[in-house]
VODO-118334 format. One record per residue (C-alpha): x, y, z; residue number from 1. Coordinates in steps of 0.02 Angstrom, whole numbers, m for minus. Layout:
BEGIN
PT:X:Y:Z:NUM
...
***
This chain:
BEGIN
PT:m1079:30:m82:1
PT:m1062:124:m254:2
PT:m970:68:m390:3
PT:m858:214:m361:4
PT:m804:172:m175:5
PT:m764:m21:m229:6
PT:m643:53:m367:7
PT:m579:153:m246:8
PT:m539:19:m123:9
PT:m469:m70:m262:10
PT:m357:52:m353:11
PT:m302:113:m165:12
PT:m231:m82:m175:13
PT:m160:m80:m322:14
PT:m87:103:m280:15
PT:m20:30:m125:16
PT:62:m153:m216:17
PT:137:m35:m342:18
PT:220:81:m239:19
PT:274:m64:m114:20
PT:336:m183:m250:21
PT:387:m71:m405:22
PT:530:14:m286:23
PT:561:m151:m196:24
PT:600:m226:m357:25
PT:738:m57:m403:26
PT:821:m88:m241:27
PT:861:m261:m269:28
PT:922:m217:m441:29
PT:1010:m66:m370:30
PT:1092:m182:m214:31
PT:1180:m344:m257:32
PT:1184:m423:m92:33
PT:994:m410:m94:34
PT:964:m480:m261:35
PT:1007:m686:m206:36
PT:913:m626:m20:37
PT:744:m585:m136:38
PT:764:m707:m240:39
PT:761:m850:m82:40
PT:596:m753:m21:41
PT:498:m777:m178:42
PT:567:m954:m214:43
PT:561:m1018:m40:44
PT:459:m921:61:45
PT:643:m869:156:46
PT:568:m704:233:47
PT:716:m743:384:48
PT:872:m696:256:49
PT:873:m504:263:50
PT:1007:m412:346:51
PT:952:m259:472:52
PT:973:m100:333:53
PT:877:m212:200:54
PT:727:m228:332:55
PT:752:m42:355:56
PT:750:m7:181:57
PT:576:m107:170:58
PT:499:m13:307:59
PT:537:150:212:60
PT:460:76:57:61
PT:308:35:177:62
PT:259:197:214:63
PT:287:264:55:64
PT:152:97:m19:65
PT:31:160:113:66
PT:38:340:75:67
PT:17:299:m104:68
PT:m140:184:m67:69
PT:m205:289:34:70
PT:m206:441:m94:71
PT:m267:345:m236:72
PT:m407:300:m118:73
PT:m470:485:m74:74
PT:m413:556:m256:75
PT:m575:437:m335:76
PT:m686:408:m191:77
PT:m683:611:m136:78
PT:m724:532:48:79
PT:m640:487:188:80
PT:m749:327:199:81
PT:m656:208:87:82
PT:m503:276:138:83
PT:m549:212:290:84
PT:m628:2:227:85
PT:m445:9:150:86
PT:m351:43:283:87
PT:m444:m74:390:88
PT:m423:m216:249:89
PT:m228:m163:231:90
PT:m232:m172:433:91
PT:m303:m330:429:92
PT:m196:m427:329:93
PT:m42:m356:380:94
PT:m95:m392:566:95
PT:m101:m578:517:96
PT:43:m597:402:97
PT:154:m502:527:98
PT:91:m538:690:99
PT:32:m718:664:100
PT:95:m820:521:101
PT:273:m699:515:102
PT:317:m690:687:103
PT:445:m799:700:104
PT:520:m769:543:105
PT:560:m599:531:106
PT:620:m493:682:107
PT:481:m414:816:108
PT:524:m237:757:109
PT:487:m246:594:110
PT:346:m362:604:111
PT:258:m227:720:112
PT:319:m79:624:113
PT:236:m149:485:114
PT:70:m158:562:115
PT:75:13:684:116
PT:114:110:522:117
PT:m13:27:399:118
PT:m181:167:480:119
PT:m70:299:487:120
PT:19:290:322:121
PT:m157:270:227:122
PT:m215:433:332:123
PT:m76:516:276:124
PT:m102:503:83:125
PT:m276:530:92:126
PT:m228:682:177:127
PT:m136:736:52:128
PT:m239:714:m82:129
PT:m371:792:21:130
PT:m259:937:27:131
PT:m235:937:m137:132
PT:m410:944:m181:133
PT:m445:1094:m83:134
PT:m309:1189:m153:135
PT:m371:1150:m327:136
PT:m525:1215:m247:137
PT:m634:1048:m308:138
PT:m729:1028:m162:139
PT:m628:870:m108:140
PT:m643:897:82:141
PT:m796:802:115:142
PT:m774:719:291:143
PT:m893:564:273:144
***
């Protein structure tokens, strides 16, 4: 693996922690009944606190973290590829935290919404960025 596609798996991360936590982190300012909720989570691990609209709220900032991994991904790798490794990493560790070691704590919805959107939201950005590419006309539509 190049040098390129292993910073692109890793800024797709980043990209994806920064758009998950950067808005997380405005809501709770924005929503005073979530700030004490978050604030249990982080100190205590109390992932079992959040009321129904906050959990919705979360799932919207999931898709928007995938999307943004998954087009920081394609925008320096120019392939589909690491796209791809990330979304199978960001699958992977979801699957466990969500499925396994969250199951019980958080409601079966979201825990499996979580998950069954991770592929499809990193698809998504890299599609867009692919699309973006091509409209630039920089050749950004290689499909390996």
């Amino acid at each position: 693996m190049k040098l390129r596609s292993i910073f692109a798996v890793v800024a797709g991360y980043l990209a994806w922690a920064a758009g998950f936590w950067v808005p997380a982190f405005a809501l709770a300012l924005a929503w005073p009944e979530l700030r004490p909720l978050a604030q249990l989570a982080f100190e205590e691990g109390r992932y079992d606190v959040f009321e129904t609209p906050m959990l919705v709220s979360f799932q919207v900032i999931w898709i928007v973290a995938n999307g943004a991994a998954g087009f920081v991904a394609r925008l320096i790798a120019k392939r589909r590829l690491e796209v791809w490794v990330l979304a199978a990493l960001l699958f992977a560790y979801f699957a466990y935290n969500h499925l396994w070691a969250l199951w019980n704590v958080m409601p079966d919805w979201y825990n499996v919404l979580v998950v069954v959107l991770v592929v499809p939201g990193v698809l998504l950005g890299s599609r867009v960025a692919e699309a973006i590419g091509a409209r630039r006309g920089s050749g950004e539509t290689t499909t390996t």
